[in-house]
Legacy VTK file of the C-alpha trace (Angstrom):
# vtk DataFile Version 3.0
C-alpha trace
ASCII
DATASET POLYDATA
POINTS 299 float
126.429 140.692 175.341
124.725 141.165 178.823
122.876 138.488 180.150
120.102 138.685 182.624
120.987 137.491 186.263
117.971 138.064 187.799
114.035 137.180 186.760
110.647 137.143 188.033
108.794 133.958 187.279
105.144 134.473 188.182
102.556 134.097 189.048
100.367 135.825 187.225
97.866 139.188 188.835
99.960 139.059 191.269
101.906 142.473 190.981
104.926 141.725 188.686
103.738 144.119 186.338
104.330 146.796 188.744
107.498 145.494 190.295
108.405 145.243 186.699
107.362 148.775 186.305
108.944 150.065 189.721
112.669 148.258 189.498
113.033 149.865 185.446
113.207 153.167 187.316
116.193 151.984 189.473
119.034 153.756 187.700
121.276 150.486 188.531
118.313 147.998 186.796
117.768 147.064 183.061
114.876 145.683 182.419
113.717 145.828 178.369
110.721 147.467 176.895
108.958 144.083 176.177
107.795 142.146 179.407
107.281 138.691 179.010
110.007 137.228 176.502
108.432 133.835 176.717
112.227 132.707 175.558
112.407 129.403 178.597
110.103 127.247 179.291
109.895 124.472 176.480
106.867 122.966 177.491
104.789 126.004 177.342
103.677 127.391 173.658
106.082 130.593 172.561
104.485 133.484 171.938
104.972 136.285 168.878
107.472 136.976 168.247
109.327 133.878 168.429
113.000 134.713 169.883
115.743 132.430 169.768
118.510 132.933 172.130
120.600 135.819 169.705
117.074 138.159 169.829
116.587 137.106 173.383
119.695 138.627 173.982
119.598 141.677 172.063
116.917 142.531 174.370
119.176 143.296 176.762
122.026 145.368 174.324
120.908 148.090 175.684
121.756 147.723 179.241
124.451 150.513 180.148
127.404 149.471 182.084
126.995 148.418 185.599
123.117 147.774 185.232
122.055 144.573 186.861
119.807 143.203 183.711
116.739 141.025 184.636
112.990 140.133 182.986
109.554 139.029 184.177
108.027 136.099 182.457
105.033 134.748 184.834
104.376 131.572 183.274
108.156 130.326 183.772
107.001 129.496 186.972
104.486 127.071 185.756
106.631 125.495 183.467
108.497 122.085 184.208
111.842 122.752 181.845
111.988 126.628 182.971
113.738 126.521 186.151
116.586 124.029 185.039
116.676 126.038 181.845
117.130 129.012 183.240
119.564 127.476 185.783
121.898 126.239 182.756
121.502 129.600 181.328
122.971 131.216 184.586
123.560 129.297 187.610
123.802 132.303 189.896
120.432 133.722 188.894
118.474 135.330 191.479
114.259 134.127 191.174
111.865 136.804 192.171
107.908 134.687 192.441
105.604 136.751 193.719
101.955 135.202 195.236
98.548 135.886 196.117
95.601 134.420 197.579
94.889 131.786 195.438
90.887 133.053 195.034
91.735 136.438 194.307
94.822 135.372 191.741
92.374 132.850 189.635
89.121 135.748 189.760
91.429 137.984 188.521
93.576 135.843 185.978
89.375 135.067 184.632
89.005 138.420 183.623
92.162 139.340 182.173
91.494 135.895 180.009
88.115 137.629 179.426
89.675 140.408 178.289
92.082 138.862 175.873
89.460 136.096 174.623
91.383 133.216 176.117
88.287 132.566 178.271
84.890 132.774 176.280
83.257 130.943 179.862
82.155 134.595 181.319
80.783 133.035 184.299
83.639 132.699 186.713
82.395 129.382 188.608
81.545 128.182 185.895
84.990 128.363 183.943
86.742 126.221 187.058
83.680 123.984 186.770
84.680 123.471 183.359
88.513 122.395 184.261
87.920 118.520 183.447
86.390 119.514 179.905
89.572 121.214 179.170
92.003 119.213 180.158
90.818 116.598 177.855
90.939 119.187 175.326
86.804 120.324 175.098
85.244 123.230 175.286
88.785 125.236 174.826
88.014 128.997 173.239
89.471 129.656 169.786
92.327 132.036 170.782
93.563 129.886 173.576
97.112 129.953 173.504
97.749 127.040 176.105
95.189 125.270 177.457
96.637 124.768 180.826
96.484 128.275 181.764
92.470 126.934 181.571
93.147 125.084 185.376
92.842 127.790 187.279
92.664 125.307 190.646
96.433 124.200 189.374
97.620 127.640 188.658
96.703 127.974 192.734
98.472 125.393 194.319
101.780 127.523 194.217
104.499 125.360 196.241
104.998 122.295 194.048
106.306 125.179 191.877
108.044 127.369 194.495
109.762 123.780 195.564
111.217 123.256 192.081
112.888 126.609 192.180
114.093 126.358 195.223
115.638 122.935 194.747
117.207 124.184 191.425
118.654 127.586 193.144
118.485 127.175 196.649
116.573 129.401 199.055
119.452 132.436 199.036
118.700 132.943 195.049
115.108 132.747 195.830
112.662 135.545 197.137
108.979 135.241 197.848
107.079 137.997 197.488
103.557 137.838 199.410
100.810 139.904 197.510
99.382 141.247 201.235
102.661 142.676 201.660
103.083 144.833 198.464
99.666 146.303 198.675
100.590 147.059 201.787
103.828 148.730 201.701
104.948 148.724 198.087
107.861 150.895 198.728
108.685 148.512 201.468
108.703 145.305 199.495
110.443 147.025 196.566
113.340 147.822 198.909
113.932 144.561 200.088
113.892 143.140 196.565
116.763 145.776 195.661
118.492 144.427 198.802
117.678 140.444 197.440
119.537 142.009 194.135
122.117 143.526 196.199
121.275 147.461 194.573
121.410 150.406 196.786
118.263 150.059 198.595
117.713 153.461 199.404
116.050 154.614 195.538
112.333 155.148 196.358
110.496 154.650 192.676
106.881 156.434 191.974
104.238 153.912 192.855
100.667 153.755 192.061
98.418 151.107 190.290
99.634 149.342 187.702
98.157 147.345 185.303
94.153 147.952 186.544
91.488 145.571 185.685
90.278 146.251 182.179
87.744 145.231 179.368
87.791 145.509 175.721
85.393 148.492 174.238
85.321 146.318 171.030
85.046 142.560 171.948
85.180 141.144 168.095
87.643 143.568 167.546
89.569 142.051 170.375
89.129 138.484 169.306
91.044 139.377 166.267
93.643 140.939 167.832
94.262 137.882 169.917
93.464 135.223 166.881
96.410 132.993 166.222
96.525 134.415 162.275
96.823 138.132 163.206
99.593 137.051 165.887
101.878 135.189 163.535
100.948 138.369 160.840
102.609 140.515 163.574
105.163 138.446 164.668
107.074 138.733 161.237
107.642 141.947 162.009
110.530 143.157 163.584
110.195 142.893 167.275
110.473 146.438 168.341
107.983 147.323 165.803
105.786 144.385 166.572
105.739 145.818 170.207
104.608 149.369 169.711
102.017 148.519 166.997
100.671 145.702 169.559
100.566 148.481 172.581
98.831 151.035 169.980
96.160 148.856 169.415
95.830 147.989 172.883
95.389 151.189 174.108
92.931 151.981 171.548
90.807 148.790 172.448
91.001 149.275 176.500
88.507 150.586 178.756
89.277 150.433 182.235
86.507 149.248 184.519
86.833 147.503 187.935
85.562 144.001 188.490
82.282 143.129 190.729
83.575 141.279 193.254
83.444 137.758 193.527
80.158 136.059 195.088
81.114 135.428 198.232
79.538 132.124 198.441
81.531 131.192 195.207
85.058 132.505 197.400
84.094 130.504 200.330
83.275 127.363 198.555
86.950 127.857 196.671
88.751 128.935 199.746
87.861 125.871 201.550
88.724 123.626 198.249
92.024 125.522 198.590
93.205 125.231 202.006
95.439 122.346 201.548
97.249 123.688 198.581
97.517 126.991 200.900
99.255 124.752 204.158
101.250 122.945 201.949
102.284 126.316 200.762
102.547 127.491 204.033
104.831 124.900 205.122
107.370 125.433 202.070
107.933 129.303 202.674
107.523 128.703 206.797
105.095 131.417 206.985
101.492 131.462 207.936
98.652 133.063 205.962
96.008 132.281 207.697
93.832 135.297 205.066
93.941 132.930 202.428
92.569 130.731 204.393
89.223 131.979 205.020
86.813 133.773 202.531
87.591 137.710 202.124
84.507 138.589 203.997
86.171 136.548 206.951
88.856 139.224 207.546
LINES 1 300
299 0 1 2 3 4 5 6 7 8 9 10 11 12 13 14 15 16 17 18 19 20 21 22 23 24 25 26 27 28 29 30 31 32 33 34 35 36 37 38 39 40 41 42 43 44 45 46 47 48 49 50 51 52 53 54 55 56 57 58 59 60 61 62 63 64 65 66 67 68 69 70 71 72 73 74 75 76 77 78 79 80 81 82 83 84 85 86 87 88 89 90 91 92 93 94 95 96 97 98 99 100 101 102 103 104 105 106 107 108 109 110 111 112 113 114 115 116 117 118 119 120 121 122 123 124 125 126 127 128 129 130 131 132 133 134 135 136 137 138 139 140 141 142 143 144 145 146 147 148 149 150 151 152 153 154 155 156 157 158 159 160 161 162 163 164 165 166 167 168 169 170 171 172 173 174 175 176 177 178 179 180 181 182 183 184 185 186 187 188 189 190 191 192 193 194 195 196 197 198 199 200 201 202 203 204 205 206 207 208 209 210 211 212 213 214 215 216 217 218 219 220 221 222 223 224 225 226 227 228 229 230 231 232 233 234 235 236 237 238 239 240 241 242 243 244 245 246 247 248 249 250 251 252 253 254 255 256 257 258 259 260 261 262 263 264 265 266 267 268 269 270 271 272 273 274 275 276 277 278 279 280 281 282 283 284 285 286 287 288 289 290 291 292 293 294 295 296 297 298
């Protein structure tokens, strides 16, 4: 059966869903129909549907022949087991982590939470003030599916987690993507990821937006969508079916509607808690981003 060789860890709101989207339309790239397998990563809850490793795989039958197979899964990056997991899986794998200023990552990763009633704190400084609480297990909303996902402060400081990989695969098998740079140049960044995966570099995919910030237009419906009962109802169905049934009622449930932006005295205050976590950062990758550094209106 094919076996993926290449997969993009994380983090989270910080473009995989598009570079997901982008490399499917490389003619030499399988990637399957359901992002975020959830299938490494002991130490973080599974998801529905549960695989084990014979479903895992299947998601891949489809690959034709020749097709470099790979998956996204953003919270592998978080996990402590992942990494060597995945390494035992397939030694050779290549590790795609993409990253973004830490203030913009955790505002955003707030309202997608919003959105799928992990988060019931709508008040975004006051869900980090409320870190402590929940990691000794208070004031957690009903749906939460793992409470860590909660720290959004830890979710920031990116390079104890970019150092595991890289000590696991060594810097050749691992890219970095910068955020800046794919909002930048998309195209750009997308070719030098098919050149990381050693594909013919020259296939330019459509771009655009991909997954846009969004609310639900029925919040109680939503909360039962995303309450543990209706998720393990789903999950015994099979997986393909679970899938398009679970993007039906999505769709139906979405209305697109941008953020307001952060208060920038809330950004500042964060950016400057951040800065550390942001050098140390710096000083794993050996490049400077001295944006993150200072509050958006800075620059």
């Amino acid at each position: 059966m094919t076996r993926p060789d290449f997969f993009i860890v994380g983090a989270p709101r910080c473009g995989t869903t598009a570079l997901y989207d982008f490399l499917q339309q490389h003619p030499g790239v399988f990637m399957p129909y359901r992002k975020e397998p959830h299938y490494f990563g002991a130490d973080i809850p599974q998801r529905h549907p549960f695989l084990d490793m014979q479903a895992y795989l299947r998601l891949f039958e489809p690959a034709g022949p020749g097709q470099r197979a790979g998956e996204a899964t953003v919270w592998y990056l978080y996990s402590a087991s992942a990494a060597e997991q995945i390494r035992e899986f397939n030694p050779e794998a290549r590790i795609i982590i993409m990253l973004r200023r830490p203030v913009e990552m955790m505002y955003s990763l707030h309202g997608l939470f919003l959105f799928t009633t992990w988060e019931d704190i709508v008040d975004f400084e006051a869900a980090v003030a409320a870190e402590p609480d929940r990691r000794a297990g208070r004031r957690l909303p009903p749906n939460t599916w793992w409470r860590q996902a909660l720290q959004y402060t830890w979710l920031a400081d990116y390079a104890p987690h970019v150092e595991r990989y890289r000590a696991l695969f060594g810097t050749e098998q691992v890219k970095v993507v910068v955020y800046d740079d794919f909002r930048a140049d998309a195209a750009g960044v997308v070719r030098s990821v098919l050149e990381f995966l050693d594909l013919d570099p020259g296939f330019v995919p459509r771009t655009g937006v991909v997954n846009r910030a969004r609310t639900a237009r029925s919040m109680a419906l939503q909360r039962r969508l995303f309450a543990p009962r209706f998720q393990a109802m789903l999950g015994q169905a099979p997986p393909r079916l679970a899938h398009i049934v679970w993007r039906t009622l999505m769709r139906l449930n979405i209305r697109y509607r941008q953020r307001p932006p952060l208060d920038p005295g809330v950004d500042a205050a964060l950016t400057q808690r951040l800065e550390p976590a942001v050098r140390r950062l710096e000083g794993v990758i050996g490049r400077e981003l001295p944006a993150w550094r200072s509050p958006r209106g800075a620059h």
